[in-house]
N, C-alpha and C positions, 0 to 999 in steps of 0.2 A: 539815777538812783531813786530809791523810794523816799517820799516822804509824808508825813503825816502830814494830813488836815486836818480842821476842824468837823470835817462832814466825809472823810475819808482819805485814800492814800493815793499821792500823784506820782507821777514821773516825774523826776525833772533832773536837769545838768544843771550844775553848777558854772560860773564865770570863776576863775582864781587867777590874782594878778600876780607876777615876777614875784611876789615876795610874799605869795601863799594869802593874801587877802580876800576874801569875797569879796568878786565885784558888782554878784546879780546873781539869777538865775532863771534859766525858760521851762516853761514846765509843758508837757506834750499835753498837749489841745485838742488833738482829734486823733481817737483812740479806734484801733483795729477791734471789728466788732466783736473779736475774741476775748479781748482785754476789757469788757465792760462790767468784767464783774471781779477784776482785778484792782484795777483803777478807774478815779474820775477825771474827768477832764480838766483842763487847765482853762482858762478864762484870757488871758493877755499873750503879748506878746512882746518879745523886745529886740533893739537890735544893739550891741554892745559896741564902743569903741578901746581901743587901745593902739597906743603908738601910731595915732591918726586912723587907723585903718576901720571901719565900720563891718562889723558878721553880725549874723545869725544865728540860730541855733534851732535843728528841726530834727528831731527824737524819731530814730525806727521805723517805723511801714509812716510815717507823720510824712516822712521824705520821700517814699518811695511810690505810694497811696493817692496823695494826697500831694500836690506842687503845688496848689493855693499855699501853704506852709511855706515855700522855697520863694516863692513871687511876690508874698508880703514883705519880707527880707527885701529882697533885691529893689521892691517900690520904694522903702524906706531908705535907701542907701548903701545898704550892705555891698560890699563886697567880695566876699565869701559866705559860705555856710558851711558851718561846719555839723558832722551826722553822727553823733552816735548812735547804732544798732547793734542789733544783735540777733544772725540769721546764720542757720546752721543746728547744728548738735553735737554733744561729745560724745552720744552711742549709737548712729547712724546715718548712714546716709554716704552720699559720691565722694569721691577725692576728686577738686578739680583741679586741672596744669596749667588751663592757658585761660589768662587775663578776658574778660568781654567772650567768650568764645562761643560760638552760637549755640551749643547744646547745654549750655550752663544756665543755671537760674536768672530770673529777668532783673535782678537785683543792680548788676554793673551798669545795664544798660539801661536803668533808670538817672543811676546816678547820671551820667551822661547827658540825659536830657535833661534833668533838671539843671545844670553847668549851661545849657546852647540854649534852654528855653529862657531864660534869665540872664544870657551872658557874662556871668560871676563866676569865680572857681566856687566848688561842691570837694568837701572837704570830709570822707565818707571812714568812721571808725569806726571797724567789725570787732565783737568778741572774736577770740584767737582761739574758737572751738576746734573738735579735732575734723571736723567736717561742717566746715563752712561754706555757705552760701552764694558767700561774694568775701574779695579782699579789701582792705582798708587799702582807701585810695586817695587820690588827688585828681581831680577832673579839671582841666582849664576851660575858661570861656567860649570856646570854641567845639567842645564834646571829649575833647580825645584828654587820654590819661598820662597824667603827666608822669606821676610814680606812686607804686603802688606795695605790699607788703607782702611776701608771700603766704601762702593760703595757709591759715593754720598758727601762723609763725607770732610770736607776740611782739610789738614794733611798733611804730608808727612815722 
């Protein structure tokens, strides 16, 4: 989401616990050089726990661009990362069918690396545009996708 600064407007996700609490928030740090006159950068970083389990949190092309964002996480103990983005369009562009498929945009198969190059699951959530880019996924430590949403479809 957007948010106001004091020197301008950043990215950033929010943490919310079980019972709708803020528990934090990452804000996206290294901006796609489209975006520079959109947004400022974010300065920190953080890694979240809840119910033992320690994530991340790495914003849009942040993930895909950029794996230092995904390796900081995973140096610090993460065990997931989780991704929102938003790649695609609601008035052009391919219909794609099959998950990773080689003529499909390089977007899956970043997610993927960034999962094997960290060995951490990569927890990747696409806008549900009407032609989208890549599916909102689940990548395990190992590359390969555990379950994924269909393309388009709004889910997680």
């Amino acid at each position: 989401m957007d948010w106001h600064h004091s020197v301008g407007l950043v990215n950033l996700a929010y943490v919310i616990s079980s019972t709708g609490g803020i528990l934090g928030y990452q804000t996206k740090n290294q901006l796609d050089p489209t975006e520079d006159n959109i947004w400022i950068p974010g300065t920190e970083r953080s890694v979240f726990e809840l119910n033992g389990i320690k994530f991340g949190i790495t914003i849009c092309h942040e993930g895909f661009r950029y794996p230092e964002s995904v390796r900081w996480a995973a140096q610090h103990d993460a065990k997931i990362v989780f991704h929102p983005h938003f790649t695609g369009s609601n008035t052009d562009g391919i219909q794609l069918t099959e998950w990773g498929a080689k003529y499909n945009p390089y977007y899956e198969k970043a997610m993927m690396m960034r999962a094997m190059e960290n060995t951490i699951y990569f927890d990747s959530s696409n806008f549900a545009s009407l032609y989208p880019e890549s599916a909102s996924s689940i990548i395990a430590p190992d590359g390969t996708c555990v379950a994924h949403e269909t393309y388009g479809r709004i889910g997680v």
